[in-house]
Structures are given as C-alpha cells and as structure tokens.
LUMPA-274515 format. One record per residue: residue in one letter; z, y, x of N, C-alpha, C, O, CB in turn. Coordinates in steps of 0.001 Angstrom, whole numbers, padded with zeros to 6 digits, always signed. Glycine has a CB too. Example, Ala and Ser with C-alpha at 12.3 -4.5 7.8 and 13.67 -1.06 7.14 Angstrom:
BEGIN
A+007800-005690+013190+007800-004500+012300+007800-003300+013200+008465-003319+014236+009046-004473+011308;S+007080-002250+012850+007140-001060+013670+007870+000030+012900+008039+001138+013409+005725-000598+014084;
This chain:
BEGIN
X+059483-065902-034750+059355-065104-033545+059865-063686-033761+060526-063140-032877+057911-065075-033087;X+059593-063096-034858+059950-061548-035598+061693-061785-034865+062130-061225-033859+059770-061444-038036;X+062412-062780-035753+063327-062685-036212+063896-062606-034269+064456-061611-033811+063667-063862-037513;X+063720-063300-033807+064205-063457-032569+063901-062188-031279+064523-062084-030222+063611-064815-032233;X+062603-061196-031831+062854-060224-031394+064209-058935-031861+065252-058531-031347+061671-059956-031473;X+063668-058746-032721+064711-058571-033766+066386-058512-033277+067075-057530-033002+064484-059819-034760;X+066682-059770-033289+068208-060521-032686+068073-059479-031083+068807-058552-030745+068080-062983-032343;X+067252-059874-030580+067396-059263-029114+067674-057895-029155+068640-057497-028504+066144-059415-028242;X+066905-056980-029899+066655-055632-030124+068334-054962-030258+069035-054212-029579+065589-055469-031595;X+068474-055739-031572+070192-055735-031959+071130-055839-030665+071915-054979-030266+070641-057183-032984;X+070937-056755-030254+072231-056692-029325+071970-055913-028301+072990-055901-027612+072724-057990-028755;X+070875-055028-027664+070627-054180-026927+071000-053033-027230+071711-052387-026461+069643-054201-026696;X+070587-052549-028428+071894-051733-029427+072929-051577-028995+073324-050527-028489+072373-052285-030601;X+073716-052857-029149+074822-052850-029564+075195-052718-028241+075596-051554-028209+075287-053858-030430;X+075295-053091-027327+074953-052830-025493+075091-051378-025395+076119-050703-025450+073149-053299-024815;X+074102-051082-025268+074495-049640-025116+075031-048867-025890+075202-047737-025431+073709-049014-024885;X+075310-049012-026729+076568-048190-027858+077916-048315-026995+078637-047389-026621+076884-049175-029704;X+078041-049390-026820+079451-049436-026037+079865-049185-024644+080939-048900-024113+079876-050554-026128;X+078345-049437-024116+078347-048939-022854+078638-047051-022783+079121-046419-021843+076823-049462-022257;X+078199-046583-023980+078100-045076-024195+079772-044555-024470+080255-043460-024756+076962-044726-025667;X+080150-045422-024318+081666-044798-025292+082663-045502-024516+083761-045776-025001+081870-045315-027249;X+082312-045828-023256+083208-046248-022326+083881-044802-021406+083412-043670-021529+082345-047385-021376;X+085151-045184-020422+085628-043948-019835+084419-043579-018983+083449-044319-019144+087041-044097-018988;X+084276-042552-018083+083995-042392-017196+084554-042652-016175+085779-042738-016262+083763-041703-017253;X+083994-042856-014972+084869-043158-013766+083751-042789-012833+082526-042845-012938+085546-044790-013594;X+084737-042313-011695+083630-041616-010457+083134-042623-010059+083409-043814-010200+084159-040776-009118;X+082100-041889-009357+081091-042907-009167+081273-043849-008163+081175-043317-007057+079928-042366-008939;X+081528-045181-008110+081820-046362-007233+082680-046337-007773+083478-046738-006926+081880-046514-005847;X+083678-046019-009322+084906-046651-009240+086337-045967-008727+086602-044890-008193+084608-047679-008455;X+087017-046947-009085+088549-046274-008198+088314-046470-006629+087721-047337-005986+090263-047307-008627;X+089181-045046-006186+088758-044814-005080+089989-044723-004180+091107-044650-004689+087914-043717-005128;X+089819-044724-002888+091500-044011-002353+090759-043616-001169+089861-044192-000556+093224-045210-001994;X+091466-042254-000946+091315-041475+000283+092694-041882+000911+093708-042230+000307+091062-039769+000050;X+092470-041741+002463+093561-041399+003371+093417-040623+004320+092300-040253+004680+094037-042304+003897;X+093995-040422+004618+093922-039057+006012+095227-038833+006435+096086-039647+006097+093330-037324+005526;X+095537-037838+007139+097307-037100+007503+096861-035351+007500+095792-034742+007512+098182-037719+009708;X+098050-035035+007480+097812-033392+007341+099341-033005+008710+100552-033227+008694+098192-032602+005005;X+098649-032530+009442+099926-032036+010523+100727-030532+010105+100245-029966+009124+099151-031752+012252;X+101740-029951+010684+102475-029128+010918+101390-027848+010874+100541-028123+011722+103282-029483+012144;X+101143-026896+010408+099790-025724+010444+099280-026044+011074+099187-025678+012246+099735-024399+010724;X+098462-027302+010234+096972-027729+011148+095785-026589+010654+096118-025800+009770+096282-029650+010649;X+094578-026515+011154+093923-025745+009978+093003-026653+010094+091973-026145+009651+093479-024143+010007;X+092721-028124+010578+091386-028767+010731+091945-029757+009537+092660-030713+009836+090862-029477+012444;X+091549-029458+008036+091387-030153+006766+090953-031164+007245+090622-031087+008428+090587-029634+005706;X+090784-032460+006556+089653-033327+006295+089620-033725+004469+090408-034073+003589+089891-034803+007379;X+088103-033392+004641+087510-032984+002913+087391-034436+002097+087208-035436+002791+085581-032129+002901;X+087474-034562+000892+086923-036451+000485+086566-035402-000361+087092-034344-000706+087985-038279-000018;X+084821-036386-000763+084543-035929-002062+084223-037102-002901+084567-038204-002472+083447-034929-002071;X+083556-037013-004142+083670-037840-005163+082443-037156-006197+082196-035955-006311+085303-037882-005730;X+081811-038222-006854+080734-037733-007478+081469-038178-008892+082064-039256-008900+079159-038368-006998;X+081433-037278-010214+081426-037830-011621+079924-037823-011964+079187-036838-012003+082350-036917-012718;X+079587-039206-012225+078014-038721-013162+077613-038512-014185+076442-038453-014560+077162-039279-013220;X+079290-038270-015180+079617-038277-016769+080593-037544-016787+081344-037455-015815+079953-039577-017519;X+080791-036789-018049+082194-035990-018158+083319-036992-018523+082971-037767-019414+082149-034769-019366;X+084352-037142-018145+085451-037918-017964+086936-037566-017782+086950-036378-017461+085154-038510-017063;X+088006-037970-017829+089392-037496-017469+089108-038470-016014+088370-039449-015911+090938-037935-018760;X+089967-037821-014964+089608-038305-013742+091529-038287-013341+092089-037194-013266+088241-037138-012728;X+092191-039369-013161+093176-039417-012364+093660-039732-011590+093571-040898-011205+093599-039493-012498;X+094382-038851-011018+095126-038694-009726+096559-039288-008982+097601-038864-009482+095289-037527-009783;X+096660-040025-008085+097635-040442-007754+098181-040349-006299+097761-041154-005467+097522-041451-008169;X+099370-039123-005850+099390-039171-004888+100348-040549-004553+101543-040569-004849+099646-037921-004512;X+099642-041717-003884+100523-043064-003874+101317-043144-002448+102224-043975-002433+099475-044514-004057;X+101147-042542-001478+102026-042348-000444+102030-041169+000517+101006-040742+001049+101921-043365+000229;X+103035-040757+000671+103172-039583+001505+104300-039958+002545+105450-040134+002142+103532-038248+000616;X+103929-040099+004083+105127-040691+004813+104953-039470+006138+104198-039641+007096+104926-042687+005304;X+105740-038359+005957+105972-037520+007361+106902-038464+008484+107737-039345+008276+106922-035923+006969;X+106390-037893+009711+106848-038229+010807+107286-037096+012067+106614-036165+012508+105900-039089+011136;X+108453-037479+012399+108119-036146+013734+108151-036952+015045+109209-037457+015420+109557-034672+013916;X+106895-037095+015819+106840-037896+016842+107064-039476+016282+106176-040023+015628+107891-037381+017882;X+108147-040053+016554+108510-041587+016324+109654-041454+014972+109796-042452+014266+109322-042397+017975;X+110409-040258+014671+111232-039904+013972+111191-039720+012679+110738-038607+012411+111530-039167+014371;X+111526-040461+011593+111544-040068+010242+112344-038627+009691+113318-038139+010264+112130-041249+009604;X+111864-038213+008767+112890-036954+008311+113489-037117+008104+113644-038239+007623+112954-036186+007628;X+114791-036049+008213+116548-036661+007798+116470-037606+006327+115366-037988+005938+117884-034972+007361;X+117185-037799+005887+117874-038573+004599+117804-037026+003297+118469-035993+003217+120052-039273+005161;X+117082-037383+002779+117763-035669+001499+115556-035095+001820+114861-035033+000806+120092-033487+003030;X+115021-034844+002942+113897-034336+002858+112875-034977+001982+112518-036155+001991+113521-034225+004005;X+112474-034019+001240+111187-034352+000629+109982-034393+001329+110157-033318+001902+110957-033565-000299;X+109098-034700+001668+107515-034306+001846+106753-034090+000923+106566-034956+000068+106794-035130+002422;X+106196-033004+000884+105601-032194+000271+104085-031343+000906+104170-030283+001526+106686-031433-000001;X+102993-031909+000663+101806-031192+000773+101021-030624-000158+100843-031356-001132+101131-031787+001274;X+100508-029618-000203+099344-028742-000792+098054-029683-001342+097323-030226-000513+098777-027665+000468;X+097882-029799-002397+097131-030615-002893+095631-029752-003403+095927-028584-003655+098006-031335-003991;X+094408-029977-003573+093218-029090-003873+092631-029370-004682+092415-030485-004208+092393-028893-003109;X+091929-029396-005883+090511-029810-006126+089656-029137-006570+089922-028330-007461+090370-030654-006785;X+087962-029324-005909+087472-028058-006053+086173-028639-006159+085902-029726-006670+087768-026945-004953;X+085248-027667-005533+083293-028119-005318+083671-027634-004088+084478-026758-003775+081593-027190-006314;X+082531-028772-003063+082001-028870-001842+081176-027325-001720+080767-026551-002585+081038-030311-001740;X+081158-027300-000705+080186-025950-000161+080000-025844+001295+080834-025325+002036+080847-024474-000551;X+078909-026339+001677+078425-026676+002577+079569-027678+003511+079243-028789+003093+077875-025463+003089;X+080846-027960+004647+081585-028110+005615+083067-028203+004482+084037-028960+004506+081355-026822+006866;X+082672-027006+003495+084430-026533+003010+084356-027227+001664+083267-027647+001273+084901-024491+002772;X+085485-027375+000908+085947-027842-000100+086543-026506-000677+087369-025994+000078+086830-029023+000162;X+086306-025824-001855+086524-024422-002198+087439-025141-003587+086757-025468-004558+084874-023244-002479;X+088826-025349-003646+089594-025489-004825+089865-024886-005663+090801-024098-005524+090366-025705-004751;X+089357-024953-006583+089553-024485-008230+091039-024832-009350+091475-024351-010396+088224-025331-009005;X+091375-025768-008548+093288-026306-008996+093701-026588-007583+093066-027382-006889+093635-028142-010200;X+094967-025819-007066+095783-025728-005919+097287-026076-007021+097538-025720-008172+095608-023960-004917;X+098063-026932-006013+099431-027909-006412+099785-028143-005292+099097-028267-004279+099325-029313-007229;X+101653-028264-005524+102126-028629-004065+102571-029980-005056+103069-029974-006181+103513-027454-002979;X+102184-031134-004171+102540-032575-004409+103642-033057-003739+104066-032294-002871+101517-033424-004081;X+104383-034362-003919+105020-035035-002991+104711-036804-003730+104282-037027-004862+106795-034354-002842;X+104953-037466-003056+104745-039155-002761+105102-039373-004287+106202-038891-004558+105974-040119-001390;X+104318-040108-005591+104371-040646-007031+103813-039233-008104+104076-039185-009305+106225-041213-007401;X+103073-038243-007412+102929-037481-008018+101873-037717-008875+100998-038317-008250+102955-036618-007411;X+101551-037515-010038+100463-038651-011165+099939-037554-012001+100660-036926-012776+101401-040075-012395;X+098109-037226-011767+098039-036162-012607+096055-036476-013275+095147-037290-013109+098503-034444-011481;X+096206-035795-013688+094603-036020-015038+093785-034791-015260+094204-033757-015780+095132-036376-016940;X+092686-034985-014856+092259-033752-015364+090652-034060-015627+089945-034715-014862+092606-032474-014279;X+090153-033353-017068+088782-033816-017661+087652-033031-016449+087653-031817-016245+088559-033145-019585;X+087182-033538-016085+085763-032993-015323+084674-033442-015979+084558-034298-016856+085537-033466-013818;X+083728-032602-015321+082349-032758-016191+081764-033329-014886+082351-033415-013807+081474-031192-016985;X+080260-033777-015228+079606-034188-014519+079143-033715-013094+078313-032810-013170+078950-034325-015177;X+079527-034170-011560+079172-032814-010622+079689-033924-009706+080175-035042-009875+080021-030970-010764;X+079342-033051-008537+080272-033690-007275+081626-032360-006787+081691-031133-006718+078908-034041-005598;X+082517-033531-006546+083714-032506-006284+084158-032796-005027+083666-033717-004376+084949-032577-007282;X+085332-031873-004485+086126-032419-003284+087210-032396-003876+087322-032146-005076+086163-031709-001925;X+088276-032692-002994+089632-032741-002968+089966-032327-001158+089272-032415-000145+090162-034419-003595;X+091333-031872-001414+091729-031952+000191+093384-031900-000151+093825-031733-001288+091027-030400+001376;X+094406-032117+001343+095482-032209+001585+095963-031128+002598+095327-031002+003645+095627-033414+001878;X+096976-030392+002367+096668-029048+003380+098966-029239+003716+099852-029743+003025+095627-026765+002009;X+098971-028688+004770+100184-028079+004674+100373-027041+003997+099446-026238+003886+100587-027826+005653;X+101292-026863+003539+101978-025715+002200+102928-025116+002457+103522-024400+001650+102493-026232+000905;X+103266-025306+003688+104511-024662+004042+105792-025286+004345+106668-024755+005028+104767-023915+003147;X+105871-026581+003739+107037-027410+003375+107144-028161+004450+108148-028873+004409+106964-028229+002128;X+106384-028302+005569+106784-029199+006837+107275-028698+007878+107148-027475+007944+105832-029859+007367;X+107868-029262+008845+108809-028685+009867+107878-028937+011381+106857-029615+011503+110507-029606+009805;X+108538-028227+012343+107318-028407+013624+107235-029634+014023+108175-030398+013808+107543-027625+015000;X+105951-030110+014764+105728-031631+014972+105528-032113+014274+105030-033107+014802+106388-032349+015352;X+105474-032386+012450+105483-033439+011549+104048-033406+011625+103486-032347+011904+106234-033302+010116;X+103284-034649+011366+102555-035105+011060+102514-036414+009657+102944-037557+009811+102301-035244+012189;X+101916-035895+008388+102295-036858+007013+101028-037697+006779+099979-037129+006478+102654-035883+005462;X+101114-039428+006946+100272-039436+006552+099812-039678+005082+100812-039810+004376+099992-039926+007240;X+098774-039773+004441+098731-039900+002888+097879-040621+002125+096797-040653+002712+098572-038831+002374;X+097828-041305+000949+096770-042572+000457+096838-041865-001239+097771-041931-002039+097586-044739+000708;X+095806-041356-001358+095497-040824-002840+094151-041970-003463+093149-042540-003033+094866-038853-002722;X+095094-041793-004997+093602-042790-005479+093128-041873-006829+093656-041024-007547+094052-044893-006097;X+092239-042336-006768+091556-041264-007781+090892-042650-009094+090333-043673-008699+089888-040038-006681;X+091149-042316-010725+090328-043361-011129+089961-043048-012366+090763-042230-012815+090887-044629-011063;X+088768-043427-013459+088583-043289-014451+090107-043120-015559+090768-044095-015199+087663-044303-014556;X+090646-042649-016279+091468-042816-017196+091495-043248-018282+092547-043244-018921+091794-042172-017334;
C-alpha cells in the first residue's frame, strides 16, 4: 500500500514540474481580435487579454484589408495602422509600446503577469473614406 502511495505522490511531482516549466499563454489560449479602424476615426475599439504568468506573448498582425467604399487601394498601396499595447484604465487602453504595422507583421514581447490591452488606431497612413478591416492573434510563444 506504502509503495503505491508513494508511485502516486511521484508522478504528481513529476506533473507539476512540467506543468511549471511550460510557456505561458494568455489566458484562454490563442486568441484573435478583429475590428476595423476608419479614416481619423477617434472611436478605438479596445481587446484586452489577461497573462496569469510571466511569458513571451506573440503577436500577429494576420490581415489588414483597407477599403474605400466598394474600392480596393490602387496596386503599389500599403495599409498601414498604428498598433498599441498597453494597461486598461477604466474605458481607455493607455499604450506602453506604440508601432505602425501593416498585414504579416510578427512580433514578441515578454510580459509579466497582469491584464493588458491592445488597440488599432489610424496613424496617418490612410486616405479619406478608407475603412481597414483587421484579424490579430495573439499566442503563448
């Protein structure tokens, strides 16, 4: 009977040892926001994300598609939005790393344990009427 507690004890051990030395990943996992960001909009929309471990957390802007009305941008335009990440505060998302992104942009950064936001802003780089919309995923590394 010893021995078979014992055996159990061990592999509970060994369980959480590995469970301890795994990545972090926000909490629920890989995630993807979407939203659009218009022509000097100023009405953001915020995503946030909880880490409940310190972790490398990465970033993928996976699509960025501007539009003007029904119209794609000429041939040669980039799209390009203002990228954020910061801490929530109360309504606002207050960014602590500001980046201008465009569509395959792939980035990493170690956070500690907290809840954060992110947001998508115009930066300057869009023309009148465009509206971009966008699909970011965020995931343990």
């Amino acid at each position: 009977m010893k021995s078979w507690i014992l055996a159990v004890l061990a592999i509970g051990l060994l369980v959480t040892v590995a469970c301890s030395n795994s990545p972090s990943e926000p909490e629920g996992g890989e995630q993807f926001f979407v939203g659009q960001v218009a022509y000097q909009n100023p009405d953001v929309k915020i995503h946030t994300f909880i880490m409940p471990d310190t972790g490398i957390v990465r970033f993928e802007i996976v699509e960025l598609k501007g539009m003007v009305g029904d119209l794609e941008p000429p041939e040669g335009f980039t799209v390009s939005v203002g990228f954020g990440l910061g801490f929530p505060i109360g309504d606002e998302c207050r960014p602590t790393y500001q980046s201008t992104v465009v569509e395959g942009s792939d980035f990493s950064f170690q956070l500690t344990a907290n809840e954060y936001c992110i947001l998508l802003v115009d930066a300057g780089t869009l023309v009148e009427g465009m509206v971009v919309d966008y699909l970011v995923s965020l995931k343990g590394d």
